[in-house]
C-alpha positions as CSV (number, residue, x, y, z in Angstrom):
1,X,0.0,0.0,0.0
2,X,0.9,3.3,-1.1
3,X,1.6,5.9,1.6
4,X,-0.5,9.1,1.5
5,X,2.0,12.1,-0.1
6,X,3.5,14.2,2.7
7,X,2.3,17.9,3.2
8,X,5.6,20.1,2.0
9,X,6.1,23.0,3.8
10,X,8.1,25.8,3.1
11,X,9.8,27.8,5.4
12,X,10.7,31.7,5.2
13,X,13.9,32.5,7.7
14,X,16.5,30.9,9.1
15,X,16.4,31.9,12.8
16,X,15.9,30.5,16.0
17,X,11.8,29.4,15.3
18,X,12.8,28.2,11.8
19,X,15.8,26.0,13.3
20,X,13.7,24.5,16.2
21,X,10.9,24.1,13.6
22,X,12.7,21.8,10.8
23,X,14.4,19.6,14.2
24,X,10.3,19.3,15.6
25,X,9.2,18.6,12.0
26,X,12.0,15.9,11.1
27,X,9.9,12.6,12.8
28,X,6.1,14.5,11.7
29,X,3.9,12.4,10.1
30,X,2.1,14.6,7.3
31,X,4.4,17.1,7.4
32,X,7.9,17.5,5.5
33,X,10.1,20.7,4.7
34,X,10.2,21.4,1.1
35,X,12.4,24.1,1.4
36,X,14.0,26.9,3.3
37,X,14.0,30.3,2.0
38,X,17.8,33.0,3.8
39,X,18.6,35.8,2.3
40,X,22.3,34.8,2.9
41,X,24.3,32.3,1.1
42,X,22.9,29.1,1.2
43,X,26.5,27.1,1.7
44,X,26.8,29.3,5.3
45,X,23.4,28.2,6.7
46,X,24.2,25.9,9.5
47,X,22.1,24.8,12.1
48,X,18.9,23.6,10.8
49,X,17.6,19.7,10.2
50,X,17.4,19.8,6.3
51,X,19.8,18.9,3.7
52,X,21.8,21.0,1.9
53,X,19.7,21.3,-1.5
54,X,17.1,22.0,1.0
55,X,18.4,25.6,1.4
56,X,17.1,28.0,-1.1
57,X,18.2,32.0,-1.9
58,X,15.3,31.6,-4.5
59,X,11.7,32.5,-3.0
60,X,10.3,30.9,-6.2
61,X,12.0,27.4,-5.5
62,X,10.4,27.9,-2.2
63,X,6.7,28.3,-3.8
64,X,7.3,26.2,-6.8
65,X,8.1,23.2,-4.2
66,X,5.4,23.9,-1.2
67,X,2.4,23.3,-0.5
68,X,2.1,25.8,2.5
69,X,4.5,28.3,3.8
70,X,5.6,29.1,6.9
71,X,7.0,32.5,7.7
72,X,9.2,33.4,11.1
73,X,12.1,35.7,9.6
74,X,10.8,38.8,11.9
75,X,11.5,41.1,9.7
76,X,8.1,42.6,8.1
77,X,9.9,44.8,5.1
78,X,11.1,41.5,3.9
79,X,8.7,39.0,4.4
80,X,5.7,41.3,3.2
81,X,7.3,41.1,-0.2
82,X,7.9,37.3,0.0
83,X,4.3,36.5,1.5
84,X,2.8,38.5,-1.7
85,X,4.5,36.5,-4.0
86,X,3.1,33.2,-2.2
87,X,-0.1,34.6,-1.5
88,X,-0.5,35.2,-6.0
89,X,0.5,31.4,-6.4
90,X,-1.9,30.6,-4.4
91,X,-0.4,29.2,-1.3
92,X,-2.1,29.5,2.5
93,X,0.8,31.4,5.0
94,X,1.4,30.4,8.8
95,X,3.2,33.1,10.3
96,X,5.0,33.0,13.4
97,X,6.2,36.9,13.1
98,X,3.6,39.0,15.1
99,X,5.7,42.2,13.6
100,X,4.7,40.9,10.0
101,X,1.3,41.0,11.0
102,X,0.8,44.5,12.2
103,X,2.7,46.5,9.9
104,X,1.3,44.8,6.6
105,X,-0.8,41.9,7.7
106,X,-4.5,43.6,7.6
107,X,-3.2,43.9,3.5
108,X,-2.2,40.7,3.3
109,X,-5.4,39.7,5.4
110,X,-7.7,41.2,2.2
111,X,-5.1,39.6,-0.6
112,X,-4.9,35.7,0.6
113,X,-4.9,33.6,3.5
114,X,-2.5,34.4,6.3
115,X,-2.7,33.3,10.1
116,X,-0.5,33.7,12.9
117,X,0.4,30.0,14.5
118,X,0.0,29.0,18.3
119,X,2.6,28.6,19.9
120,X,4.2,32.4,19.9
121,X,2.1,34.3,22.5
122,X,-0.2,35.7,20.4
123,X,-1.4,32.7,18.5
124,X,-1.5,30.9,22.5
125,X,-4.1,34.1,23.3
126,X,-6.1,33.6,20.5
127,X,-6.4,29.4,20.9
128,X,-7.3,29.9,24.2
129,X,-9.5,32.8,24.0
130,X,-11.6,30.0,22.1
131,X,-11.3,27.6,24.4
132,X,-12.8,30.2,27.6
133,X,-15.5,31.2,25.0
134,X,-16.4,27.8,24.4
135,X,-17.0,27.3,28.6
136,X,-19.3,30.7,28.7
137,X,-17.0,33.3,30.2
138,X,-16.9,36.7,28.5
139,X,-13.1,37.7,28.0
140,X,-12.2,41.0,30.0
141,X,-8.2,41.1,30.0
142,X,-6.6,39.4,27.1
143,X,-2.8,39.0,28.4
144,X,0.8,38.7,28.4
145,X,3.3,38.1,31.4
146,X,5.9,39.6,30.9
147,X,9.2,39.4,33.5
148,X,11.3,41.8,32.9
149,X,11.7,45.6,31.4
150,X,14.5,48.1,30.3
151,X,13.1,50.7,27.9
152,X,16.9,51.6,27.8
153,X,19.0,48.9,27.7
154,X,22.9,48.9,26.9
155,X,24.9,47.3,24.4
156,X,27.0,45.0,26.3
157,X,24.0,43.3,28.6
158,X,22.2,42.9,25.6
159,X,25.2,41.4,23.6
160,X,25.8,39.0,26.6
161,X,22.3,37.8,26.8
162,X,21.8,37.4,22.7
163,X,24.8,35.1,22.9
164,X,23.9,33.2,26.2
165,X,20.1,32.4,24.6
166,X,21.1,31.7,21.3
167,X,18.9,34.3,19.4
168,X,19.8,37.5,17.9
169,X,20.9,40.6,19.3
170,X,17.9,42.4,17.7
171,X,15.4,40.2,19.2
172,X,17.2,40.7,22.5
173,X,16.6,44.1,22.2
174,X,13.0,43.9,21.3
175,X,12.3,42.1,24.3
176,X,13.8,44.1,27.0
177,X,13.0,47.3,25.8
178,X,9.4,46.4,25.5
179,X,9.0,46.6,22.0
180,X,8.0,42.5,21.3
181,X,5.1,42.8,24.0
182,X,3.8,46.1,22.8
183,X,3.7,44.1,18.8
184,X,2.2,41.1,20.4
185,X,-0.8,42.6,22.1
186,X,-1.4,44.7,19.3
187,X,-1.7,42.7,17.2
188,X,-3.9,39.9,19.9
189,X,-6.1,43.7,20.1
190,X,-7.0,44.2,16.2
191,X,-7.2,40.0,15.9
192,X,-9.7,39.5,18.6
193,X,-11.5,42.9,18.9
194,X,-10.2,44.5,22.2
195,X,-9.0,47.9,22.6
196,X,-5.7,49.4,24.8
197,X,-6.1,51.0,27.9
198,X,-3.5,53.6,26.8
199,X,-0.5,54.8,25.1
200,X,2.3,52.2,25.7
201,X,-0.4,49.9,27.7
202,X,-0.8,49.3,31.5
203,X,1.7,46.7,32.0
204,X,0.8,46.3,35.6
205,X,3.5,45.6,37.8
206,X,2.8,42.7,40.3
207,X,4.5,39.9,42.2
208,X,1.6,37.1,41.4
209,X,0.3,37.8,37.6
210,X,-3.2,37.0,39.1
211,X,-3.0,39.9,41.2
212,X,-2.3,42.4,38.3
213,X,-4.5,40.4,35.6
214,X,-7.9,41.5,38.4
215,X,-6.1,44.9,38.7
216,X,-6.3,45.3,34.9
217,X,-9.7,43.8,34.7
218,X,-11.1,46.3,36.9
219,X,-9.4,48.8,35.0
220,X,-10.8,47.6,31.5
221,X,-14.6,47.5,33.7
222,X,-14.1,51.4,34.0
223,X,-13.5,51.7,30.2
224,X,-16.4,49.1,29.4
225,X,-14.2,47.7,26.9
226,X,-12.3,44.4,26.6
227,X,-8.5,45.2,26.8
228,X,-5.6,43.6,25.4
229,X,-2.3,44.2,27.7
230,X,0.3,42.6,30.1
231,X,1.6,42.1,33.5
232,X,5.2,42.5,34.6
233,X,5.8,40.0,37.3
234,X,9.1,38.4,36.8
235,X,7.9,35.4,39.4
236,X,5.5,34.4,37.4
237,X,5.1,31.9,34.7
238,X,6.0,32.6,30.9
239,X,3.0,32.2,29.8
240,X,-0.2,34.4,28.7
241,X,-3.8,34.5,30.6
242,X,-7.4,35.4,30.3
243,X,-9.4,37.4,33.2
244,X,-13.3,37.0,32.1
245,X,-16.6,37.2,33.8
246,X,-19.1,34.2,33.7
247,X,-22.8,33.8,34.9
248,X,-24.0,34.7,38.4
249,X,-25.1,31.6,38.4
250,X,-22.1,29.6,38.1
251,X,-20.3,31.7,40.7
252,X,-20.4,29.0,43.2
253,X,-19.3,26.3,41.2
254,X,-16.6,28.3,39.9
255,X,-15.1,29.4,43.7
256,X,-15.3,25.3,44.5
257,X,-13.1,25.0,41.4
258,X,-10.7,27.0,43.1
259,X,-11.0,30.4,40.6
260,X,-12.3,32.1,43.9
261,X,-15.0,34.8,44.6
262,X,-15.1,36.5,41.1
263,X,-16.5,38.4,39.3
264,X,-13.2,38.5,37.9
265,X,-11.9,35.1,37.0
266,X,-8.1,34.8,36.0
267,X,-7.3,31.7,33.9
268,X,-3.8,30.4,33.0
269,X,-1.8,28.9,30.2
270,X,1.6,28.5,32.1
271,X,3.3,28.3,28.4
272,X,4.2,28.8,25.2
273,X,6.3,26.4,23.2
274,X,6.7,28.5,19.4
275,X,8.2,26.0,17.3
276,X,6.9,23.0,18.8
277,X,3.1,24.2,18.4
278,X,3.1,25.5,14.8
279,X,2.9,22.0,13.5
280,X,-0.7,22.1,15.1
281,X,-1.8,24.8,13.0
282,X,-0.6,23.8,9.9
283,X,-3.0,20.7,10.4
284,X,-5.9,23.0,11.2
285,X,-5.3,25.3,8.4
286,X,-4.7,22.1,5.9
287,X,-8.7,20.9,7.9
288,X,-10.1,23.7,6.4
289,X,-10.5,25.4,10.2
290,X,-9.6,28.5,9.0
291,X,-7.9,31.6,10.9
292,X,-6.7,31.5,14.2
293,X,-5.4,35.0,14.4
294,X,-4.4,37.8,11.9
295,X,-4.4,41.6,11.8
296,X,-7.6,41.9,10.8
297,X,-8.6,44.0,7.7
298,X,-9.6,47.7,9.3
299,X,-7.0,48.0,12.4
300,X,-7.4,50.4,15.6
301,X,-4.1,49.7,16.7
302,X,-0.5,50.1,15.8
303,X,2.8,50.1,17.2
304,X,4.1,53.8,17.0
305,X,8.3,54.3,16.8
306,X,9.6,56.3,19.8
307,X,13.0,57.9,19.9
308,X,14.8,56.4,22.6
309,X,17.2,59.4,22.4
310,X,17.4,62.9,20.5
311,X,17.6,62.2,17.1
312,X,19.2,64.6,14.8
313,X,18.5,65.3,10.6
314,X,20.3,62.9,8.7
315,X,20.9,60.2,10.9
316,X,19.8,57.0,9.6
317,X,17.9,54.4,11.8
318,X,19.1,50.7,10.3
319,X,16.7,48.8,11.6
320,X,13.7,49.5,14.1
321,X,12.7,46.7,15.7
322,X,15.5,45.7,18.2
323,X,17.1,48.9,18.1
324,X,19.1,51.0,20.8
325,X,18.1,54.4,18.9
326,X,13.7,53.7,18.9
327,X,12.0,51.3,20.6
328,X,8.0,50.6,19.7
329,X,5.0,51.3,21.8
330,X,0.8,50.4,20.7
331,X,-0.9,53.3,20.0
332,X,-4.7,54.0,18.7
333,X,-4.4,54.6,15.2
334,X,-7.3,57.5,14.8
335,X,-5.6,59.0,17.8
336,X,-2.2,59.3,15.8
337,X,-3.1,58.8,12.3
338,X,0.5,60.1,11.5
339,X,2.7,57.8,13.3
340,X,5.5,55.5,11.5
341,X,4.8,52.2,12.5
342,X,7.7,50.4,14.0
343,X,7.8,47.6,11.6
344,X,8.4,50.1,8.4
345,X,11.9,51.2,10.2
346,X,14.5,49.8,7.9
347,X,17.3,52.4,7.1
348,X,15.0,55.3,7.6
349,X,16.9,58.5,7.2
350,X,15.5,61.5,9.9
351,X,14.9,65.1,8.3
352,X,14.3,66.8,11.1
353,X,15.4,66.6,15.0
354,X,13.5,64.2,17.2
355,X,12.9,64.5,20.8
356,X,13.2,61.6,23.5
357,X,10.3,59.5,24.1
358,X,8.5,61.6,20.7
359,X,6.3,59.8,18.3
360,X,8.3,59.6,14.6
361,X,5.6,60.8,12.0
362,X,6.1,60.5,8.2
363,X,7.0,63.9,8.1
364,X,9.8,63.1,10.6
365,X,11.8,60.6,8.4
366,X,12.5,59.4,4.9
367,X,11.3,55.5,4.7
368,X,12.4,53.6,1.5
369,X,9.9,52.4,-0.8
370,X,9.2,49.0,-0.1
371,X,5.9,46.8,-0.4
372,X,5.1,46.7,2.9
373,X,5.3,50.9,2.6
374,X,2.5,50.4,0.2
375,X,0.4,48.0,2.0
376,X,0.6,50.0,5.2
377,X,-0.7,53.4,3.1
378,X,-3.4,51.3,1.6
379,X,-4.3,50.1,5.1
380,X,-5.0,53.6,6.1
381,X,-6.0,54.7,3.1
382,X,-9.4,52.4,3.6
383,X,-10.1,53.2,6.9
């Protein structure tokens, strides 16, 4: 008997998700890497569970021989470009790159199928934001914990910890200076329908994350709205939760189930285990279920660039995200309808000076023409 063909999957990047990726894919059932798409010379990729003529500098090897693609190169200029060109073969996208998502992903949303994968903390909101819906409670607080912040940090710490983790110094960055969280929930926000308290977010500081996930419930009770935000509680586990209200009625049987007196009920998922979980929403996707979570197409929130320092005309910002000259913080887009988001950061040249801890407008900076330029202006354009 004839075994079914495998699925072939292509892969976009060659960082730390794509690496742990083709190692939790090699024993996989259904599933087999077709190829992997690096901008660098194939020969000098090292690292990842493929063969060599598995390696591809040609994005369309990497359609030609997929059947679905998988993107986690984090870098949203680039990948908007690649996604496009898979999207007009006709191919479905997995995405494990949340700053994809909100700087091009609500164009990309209207042009073909895209979804962001479990796993990340984002795609872990969204699959259990379905599972709390499914048991009747209304989510209140859609979070993130979060342990530790420096909107400022230096080059050596940050050098130190890239090379102690095994990930790049940019992502480093991104995560301590806040930047990855502030991506994440806005893009779990415009996904799932929930609004930010503020500029920048709460980000409640706490010692138990169930502590500050009720504190940011009450506070999202005053606004009548369903927030999206985080905790800082470095104690706590690295995982996201969900503070919701349920029935009067099930009050009781809810306190002998040990969520306590309400009415704000804070439940858990102590995890997130990227790589190892996107396999689970390929299969779904390949099922026909559809979208877990993407930008949406007509977002309220963005992720605004803020000058870390004073900026001066003519200096050139290489790369936003995971920078130590801006960092990025989520913003209501009506409210600043002006703001460069983070994501379109990618040797940007300043025309004019720039204060500390100032929103960077269009009129602020030159950014290069790219695709995802264009897919951003024609996401505002149609709002």
């Amino acid at each position: 008997m004839v075994s079914e063909r495998k699925t072939r999957v292509g892969i976009v990047g060659t960082g730390f998700i794509a690496r742990g990726l083709s190692y939790a894919l090699q024993n996989d059932l259904s599933l087999d890497i077709s190829r992997v798409l690096t901008r660098r010379n194939p020969e000098q990729v090292k690292g990842l569970a493929v063969e060599e003529r598995q390696i591809t500098a040609s994005s369309h090897e990497l359609i030609d021989e997929s059947d679905i693609i998988v993107e986690c190169s984090g870098d949203p200029v680039y990948a908007t470009g690649i996604v496009s060109e898979a999207m007009d073969a006709g191919l479905k996208v997995v995405t494990m790159d949340s700053e994809l998502h909100i700087t091009s992903g609500s164009w990309l949303a209207k042009k073909g199928f895209i979804t962001e994968a479990e796993g990340d903390q984002p795609g872990s909101i969204a699959a259990f934001y379905k599972e709390v819906v499914e048991m009747g409670f209304e989510p209140i607080v859609l979070g993130n914990i979060k342990g530790f912040l420096n909107r400022t940090p230096v080059e050596n710490e940050m050098k130190y910890w890239a090379t102690k983790q095994g990930i790049s110094l940019n992502q480093v960055i991104a995560f301590t200076d806040g930047t990855k969280i502030q991506i994440e929930q806005a893009l779990v926000a415009n996904g799932l329908g929930a609004d930010i308290a503020q500029r920048g977010m709460l980000g409640i500081e706490c010692i138990d994350h169930q502590d500050g996930a009720k504190r940011l419930a009450e506070r999202a009770g005053s606004l009548g709205t369903t927030i999206s935000d985080y905790v800082l509680s470095p104690k706590s586990p690295a995982g996201v939760f969900i503070t919701a209200k349920h029935k009067a009625e099930q009050a009781p049987y809810l306190k002998y189930l040990k969520l306590g007196d309400g009415p704000y009920y804070v439940l858990t998922r102590p995890f997130h285990l990227c790589h190892l979980e996107i396999s689970k929403t390929i299969k779904q996707v390949l099922r026909g279920e559809g979208v877990l979570l993407n930008n949406g197409v007509n977002p309220q929130i963005s992720v605004a660039t803020i000058a870390k320092r004073k900026l001066i005309p003519g200096e050139i910002i290489k790369r936003g995200i995971g920078s130590f000259t801006v960092r990025g913080e989520a913003i209501k887009i009506a409210e600043n309808p002006q703001h460069v988001p983070i994501g379109l950061v990618s040797n940007a040249v300043l025309k004019r000076y720039v204060e500390p801890g100032q929103i960077i407008n269009f009129d602020d900076v030159e950014i290069p023409e790219s695709q995802a330029l264009v897919a951003w202006q024609e996401t505002i354009k149609q709002r």
